[in-house]
N, C-alpha and C positions, 0 to 999 in steps of 0.2 A: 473434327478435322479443320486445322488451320486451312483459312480463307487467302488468297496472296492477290490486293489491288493490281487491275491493268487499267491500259489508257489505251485507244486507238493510237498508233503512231504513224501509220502509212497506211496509206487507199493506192493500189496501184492497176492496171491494166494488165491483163496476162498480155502475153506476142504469142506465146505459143497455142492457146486458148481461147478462141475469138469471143468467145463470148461469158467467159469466166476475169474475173479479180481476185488480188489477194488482198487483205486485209490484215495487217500487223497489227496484234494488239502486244505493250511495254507493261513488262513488269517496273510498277513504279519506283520497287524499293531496292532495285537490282539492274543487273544487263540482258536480261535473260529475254527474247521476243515469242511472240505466241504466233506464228505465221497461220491465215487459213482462207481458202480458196474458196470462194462465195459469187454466186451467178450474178448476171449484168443489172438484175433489176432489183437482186437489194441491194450492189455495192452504189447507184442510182440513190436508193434513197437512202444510205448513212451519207453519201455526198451532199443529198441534198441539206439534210439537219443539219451536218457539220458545218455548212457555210452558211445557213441561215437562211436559204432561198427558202422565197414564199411560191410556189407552183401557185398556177389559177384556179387549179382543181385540186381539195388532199387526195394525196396519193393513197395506198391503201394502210400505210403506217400509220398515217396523220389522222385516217377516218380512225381507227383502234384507237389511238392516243385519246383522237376528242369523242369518242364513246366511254371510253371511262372514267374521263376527266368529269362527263357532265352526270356520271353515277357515282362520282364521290371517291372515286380507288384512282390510288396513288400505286406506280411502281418504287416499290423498294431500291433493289437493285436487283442484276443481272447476275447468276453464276453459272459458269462455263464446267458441268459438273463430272462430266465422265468423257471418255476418247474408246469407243471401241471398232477396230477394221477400220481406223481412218477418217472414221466419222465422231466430227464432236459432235455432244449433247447438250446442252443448254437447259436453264428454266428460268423463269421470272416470280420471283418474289414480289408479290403486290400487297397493299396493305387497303383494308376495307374497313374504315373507321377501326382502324387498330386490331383487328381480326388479320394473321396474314396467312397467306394461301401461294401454293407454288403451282404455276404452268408449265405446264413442257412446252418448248419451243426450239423449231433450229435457231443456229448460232446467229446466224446470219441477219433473222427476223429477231433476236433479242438484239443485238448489237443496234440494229436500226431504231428501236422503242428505246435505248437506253443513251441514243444520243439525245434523243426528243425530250425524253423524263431529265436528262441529263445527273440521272442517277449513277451508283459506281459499277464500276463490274468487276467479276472475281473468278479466281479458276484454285484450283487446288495443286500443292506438290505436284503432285505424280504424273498430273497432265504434263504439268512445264518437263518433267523430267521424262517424259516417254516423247515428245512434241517439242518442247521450246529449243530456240535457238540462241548463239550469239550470233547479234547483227552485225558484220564488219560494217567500216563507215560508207564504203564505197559499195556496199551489195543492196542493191534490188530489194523489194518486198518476192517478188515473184521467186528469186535463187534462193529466198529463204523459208519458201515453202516449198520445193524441190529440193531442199536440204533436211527440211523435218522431213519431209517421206520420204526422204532413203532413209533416215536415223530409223525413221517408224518399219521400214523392212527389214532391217537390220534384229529390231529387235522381236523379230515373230518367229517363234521355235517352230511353229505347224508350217510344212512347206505347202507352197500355194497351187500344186498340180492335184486336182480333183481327183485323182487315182492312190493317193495313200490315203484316204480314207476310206473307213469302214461305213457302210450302207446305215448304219444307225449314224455317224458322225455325218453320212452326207444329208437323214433327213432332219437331223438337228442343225445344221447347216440352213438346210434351205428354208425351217422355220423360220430362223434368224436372220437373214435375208429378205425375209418376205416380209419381218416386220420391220426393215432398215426400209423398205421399199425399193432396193435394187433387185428391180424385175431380170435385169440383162443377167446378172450372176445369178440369178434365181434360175432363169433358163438353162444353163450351163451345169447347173448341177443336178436340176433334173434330167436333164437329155443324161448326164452320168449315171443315175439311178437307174434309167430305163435300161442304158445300154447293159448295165449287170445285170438286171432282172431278165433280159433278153436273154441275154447269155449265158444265166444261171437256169 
């Protein structure tokens, strides 16, 4: 599967969101933006790589970074590998004296190590085409990832009311859930289970 270069292009502040950011990542070879909504304390430390600030203490990035640096493993680069329910997936490609190995990691936490490594980053088709945006000149990072998730509800043929599915779809559900670690939807779909089994 062809790999497609991005670049961060915007760090910005959600309004709506006190404590969340969005993070545009640019397709280099194209117009196409990768919008993605990331908590206050990693968009914290890609700000912080991105401008070169030295913190007094490494942050928890920085300690990662120089734990590996001082065993010899270089990151490769970053790829943004799969999008499912909303949630990217991410890994990092690291190289161990020419031996390479992939991490799983959220997005958020590779984007932060791949400013530091100043390594590339990569995402594939079908993300850009289920998620990416065009960024008008005068829009927000923030409207442009409120614009991929309507595009992203747009495109889910399963409707999202816990009541059309079937008890085996709700406990394969909640497997997947549990291992997304959204506990809150996890609750919601077992309170759903129970109330069938109640009521069956």
């Amino acid at each position: 599967m062809k790999k497609i270069p991005l670049e961060i292009v915007a760090l910005s502040h959600s309004v709506t969101q006190s404590h969340n950011y969005a993070v545009v990542l640019g397709e280099q070879d194209g117009d196409r933006r990768l919008p993605i909504v990331i908590g206050g304390f990693e968009a914290q430390a890609i700000a912080v790589a991105m401008e070169k600030m030295v913190p007094n203490r490494p942050l928890t990035h920085d300690l990662f970074k120089n734990t590996i640096d001082s065993l010899g493993i270089t990151l490769h680069e970053v790829v943004i590998c799969n999008l499912l329910d909303g949630i990217f997936y991410a890994k990092l490609i690291v190289d161990n004296k020419g031996e390479y190995f992939e991490i799983d990691s959220r997005t958020s936490d590779a984007l932060a190590m791949a400013v530091r490594f100043e390594c590339p980053v990569y995402t594939y088709e079908f993300i850009l085409d289920a998620a990416g945006v065009i960024l008008e000149d005068d829009e927000n990072p923030e409207a442009a990832a409120a614009k991929s998730k309507s595009k992203k509800k747009k495109k889910k043929s399963k409707p999202e009311s816990l009541t059309t599915y079937t008890v085996k779809e709700l406990n394969d559900l909640l497997e997947e859930v549990l291992g997304q670690e959204n506990y809150e939807r996890a609750a919601k779909i077992r309170d759903e289970i129970n109330r069938r089994t109640t009521e069956g």
